[in-house]
TORKEFI-341787 format. One line per field, with one value per residue (C-alpha): residue number from 0; residue in one letter; x, z, y. Coordinates in steps of 0.05 Angstrom, whole numbers. Each point is the difference from the previous one (the first is absolute). Layout:
residues N
resi: (NUM/...) .
resn: (a/...) .
east: (X/...) .
up: (Z/...) .
north: (Y/...) .
end
This chain:
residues 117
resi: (0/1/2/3/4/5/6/7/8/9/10/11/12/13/14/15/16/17/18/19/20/21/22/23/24/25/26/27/28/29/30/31/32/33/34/35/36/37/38/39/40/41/42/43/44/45/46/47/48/49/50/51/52/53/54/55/56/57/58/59/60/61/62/63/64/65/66/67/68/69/70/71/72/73/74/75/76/77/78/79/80/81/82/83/84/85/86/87/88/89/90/91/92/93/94/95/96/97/98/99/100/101/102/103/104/105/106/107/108/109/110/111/112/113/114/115/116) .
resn: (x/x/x/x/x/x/x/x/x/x/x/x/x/x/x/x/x/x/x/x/x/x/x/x/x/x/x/x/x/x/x/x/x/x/x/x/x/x/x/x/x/x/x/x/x/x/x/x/x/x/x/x/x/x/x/x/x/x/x/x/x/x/x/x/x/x/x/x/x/x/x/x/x/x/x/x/x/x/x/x/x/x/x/x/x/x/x/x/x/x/x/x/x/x/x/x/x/x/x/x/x/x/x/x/x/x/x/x/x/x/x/x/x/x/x/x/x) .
east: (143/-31/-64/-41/-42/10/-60/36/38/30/-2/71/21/8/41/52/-2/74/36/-25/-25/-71/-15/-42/-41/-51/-73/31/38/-5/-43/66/31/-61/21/56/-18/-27/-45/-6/-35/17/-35/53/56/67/60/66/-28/47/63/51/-19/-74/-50/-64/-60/-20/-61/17/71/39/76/60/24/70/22/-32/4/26/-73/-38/-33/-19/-33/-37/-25/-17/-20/-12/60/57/24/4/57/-4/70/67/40/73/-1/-32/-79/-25/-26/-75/2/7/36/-34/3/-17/9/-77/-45/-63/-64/-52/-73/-38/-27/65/48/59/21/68/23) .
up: (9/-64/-23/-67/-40/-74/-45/-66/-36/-63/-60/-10/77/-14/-58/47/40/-34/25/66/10/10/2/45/-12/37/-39/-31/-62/-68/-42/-25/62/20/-50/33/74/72/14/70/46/79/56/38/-31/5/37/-10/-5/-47/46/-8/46/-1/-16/-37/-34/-63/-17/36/-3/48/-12/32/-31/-15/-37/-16/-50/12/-26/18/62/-33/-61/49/37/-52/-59/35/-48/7/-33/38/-29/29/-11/20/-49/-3/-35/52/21/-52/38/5/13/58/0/34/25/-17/-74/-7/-54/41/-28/3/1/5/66/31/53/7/73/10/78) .
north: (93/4/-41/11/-53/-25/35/-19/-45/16/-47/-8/-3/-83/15/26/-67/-30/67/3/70/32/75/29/64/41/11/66/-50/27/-55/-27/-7/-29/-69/-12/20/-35/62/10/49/18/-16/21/49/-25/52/-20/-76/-34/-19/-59/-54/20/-53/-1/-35/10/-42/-75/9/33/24/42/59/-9/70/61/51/76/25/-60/29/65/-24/-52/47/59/-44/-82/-7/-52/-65/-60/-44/-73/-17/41/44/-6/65/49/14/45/63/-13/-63/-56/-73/-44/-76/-52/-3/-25/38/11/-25/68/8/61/14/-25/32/35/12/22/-11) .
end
C-alpha cells in the first residue's frame, strides 16, 4: 500500500489532457519538471505497490492497474516517479510507467489523494 497527497500541480499538466497521461513526481522535481508534473509527497511509502490488477484512487476517481512498467516500481519508490497513461498501448508499457483503466483523465486539485490498495 502506498498513500501520498497532491502538494502541486504543474501548469501544463491540463495540456496533457488529449493524450491521456499524467506524471507523477515526488517534491525532489527539478523546476522544469515541476511544469509538467502532479507533485506528490508520501504519507505512506509505497514497496512493490504498482501490480496488475491492483486498484487505486487518485483524487475522486478510482482505477485498476492494468500493466506496469519494468522500472515503474523503482522510480516510484526512489523518486514518487511514474506516468499514469489512461488508455492502453498497443505498442508496449514504457518502463516507468503504468496503464491503467478506465481511459478517464482525472480532474486534480491540490490537497487531493492518491491511495494505491
Amino acid at each position: 500500500m502506498a498513500k501520498s497527497i497532491i502538494t502541486e500541480i504543474g501548469s501544463i499538466v491540463p495540456e496533457f489532457k488529449e493524450e491521456k497521461v499524467i506524471i507523477l513526481f515526488g517534491p525532489m522535481a527539478t523546476p522544469d519538471l515541476r511544469e509538467i508534473c502532479v507533485i506528490h509527497e508520501f504519507h505512506k511509502k509505497p514497496n512493490q505497490t504498482l501490480v496488475a490488477g491492483k486498484e487505486f484512487r487518485l483524487g475522486r476517481h478510482k482505477y485498476t492497474i492494468k500493466k506496469v512498467g519494468c522500472e515503474a516500481n523503482r522510480n516510484f519508490e526512489e523518486l514518487g516517479h511514474i506516468s499514469i497513461y489512461f488508455k492502453l498501448s498497443d505498442d508496449g508499457t514504457l518502463p516507468g510507467a503504468i496503464e491503467v483503466e478506465p481511459a478517464v483523465f482525472p480532474e486534480l486539485n491540490i490537497g487531493d489523494d492518491i491511495c494505491f490498495e
